[in-house]
C-alpha positions in Angstrom: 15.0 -22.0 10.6 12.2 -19.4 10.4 10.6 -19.1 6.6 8.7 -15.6 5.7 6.1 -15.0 2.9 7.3 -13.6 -0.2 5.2 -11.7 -2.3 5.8 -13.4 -6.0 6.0 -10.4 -8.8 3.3 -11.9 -10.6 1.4 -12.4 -7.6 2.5 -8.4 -6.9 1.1 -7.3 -10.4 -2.2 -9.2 -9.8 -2.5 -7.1 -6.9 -1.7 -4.1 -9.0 -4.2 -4.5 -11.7 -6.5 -4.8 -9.5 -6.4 -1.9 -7.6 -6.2 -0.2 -11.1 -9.3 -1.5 -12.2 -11.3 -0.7 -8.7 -9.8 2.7 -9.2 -11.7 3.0 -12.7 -14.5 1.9 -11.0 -14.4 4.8 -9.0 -13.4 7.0 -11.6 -10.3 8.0 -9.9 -6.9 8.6 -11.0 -4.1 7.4 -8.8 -1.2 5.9 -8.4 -0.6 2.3 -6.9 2.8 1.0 -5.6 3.3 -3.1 -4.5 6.6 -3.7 -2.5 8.1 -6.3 -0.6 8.1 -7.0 2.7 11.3 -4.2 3.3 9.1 -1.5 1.6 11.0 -2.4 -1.7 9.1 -1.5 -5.0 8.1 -4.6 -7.0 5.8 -2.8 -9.1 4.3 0.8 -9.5 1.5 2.7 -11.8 0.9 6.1 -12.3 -2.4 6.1 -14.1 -3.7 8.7 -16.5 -4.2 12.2 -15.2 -2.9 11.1 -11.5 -0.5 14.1 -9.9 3.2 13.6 -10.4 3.7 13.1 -6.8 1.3 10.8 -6.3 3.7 8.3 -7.6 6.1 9.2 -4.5 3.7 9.1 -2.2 2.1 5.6 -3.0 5.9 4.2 -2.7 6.0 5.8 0.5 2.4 4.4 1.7 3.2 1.2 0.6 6.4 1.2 2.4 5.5 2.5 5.9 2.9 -0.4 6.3 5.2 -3.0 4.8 7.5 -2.1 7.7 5.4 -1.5 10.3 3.0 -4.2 9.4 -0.3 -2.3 9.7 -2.1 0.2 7.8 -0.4 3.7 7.2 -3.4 5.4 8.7 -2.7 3.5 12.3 0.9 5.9 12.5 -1.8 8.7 10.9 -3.5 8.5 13.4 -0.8 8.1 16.4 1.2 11.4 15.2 -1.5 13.3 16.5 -0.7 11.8 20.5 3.1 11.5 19.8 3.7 14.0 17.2 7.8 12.8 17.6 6.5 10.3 15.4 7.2 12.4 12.4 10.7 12.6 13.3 10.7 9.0 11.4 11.6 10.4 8.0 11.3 6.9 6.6 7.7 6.4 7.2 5.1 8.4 6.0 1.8 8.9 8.3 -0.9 9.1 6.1 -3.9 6.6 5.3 -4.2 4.3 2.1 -0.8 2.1 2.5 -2.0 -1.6 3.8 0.1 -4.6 4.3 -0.2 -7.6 2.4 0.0 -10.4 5.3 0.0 -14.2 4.8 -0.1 -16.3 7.8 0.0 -13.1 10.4 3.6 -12.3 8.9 4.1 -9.1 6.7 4.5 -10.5 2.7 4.5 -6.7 1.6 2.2 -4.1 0.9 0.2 -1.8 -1.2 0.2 1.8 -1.3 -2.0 4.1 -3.6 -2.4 7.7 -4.0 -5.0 10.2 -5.4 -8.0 10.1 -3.9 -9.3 11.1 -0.6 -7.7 8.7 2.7 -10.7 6.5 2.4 -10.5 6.1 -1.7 -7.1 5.3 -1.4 -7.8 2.2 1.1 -10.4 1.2 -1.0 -8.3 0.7 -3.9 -5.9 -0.4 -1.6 -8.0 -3.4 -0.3 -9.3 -4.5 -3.7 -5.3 -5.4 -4.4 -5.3 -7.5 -1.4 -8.8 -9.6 -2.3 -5.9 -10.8 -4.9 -4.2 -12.7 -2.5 -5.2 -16.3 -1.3 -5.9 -15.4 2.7 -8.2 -12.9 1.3 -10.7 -15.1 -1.2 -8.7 -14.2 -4.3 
């Protein structure tokens, strides 16, 4: 029998205040979502000031790499050779959703939203520092 990595919700809200705080750092407001491995949410901030929809969005982020296991900006990216791609109404091609993997297999992922593509990843990858595989 096969066993998969689960993403803990402690473990999940580690990765959460995390990205929070490197989003201070930067002096951004966003919001950051942690799912599971289905795209599930396990936890979710909307920080001071961030845009109602970012909230949305992050979920959405989170979710696309959680199911494709890979970084949201890799389908971003891919739209614009196959733009059929966006016929997939349950993922959402845009950077700053990266998965959370453990052992090359997909644990879950975080997703944050409210700064530019490349703020978002950076607050993105400070979540997953959290993690054993990554030094946290």
């Amino acid at each position: 029998m096969n066993q998969k990595p689960v993403l803990p919700s402690e473990t999940a809200r580690r990765m959460l205040d995390a990205a929070i705080e490197a989003a201070r750092a930067e002096g951004l407001s966003v919001s950051v979502a942690i799912v599971d491995d289905g795209g599930y949410p396990i936890c979710l901030q909307r920080m001071d000031g961030a845009g109602l929809m970012t909230a949305q969005v992050a979920i959405d982020k989170a979710g696309t790499a959680a199911l494709t296991r890979a970084p949201s900006r890799r389908l971003a990216e891919r739209v614009a050779e196959e733009p059929a791609i966006l016929r997939l109404t349950e993922y959402l091609p845009m950077a700053g959703g990266l998965p959370a993997m453990h052992e090359g297999r997909c644990a879950g992922a975080v997703g944050v939203s409210g700064g530019t593509a490349d703020q978002d990843e950076l607050v993105g990858r400070a979540a997953l520092l959290t993690l054993p595989a990554h030094g946290g």
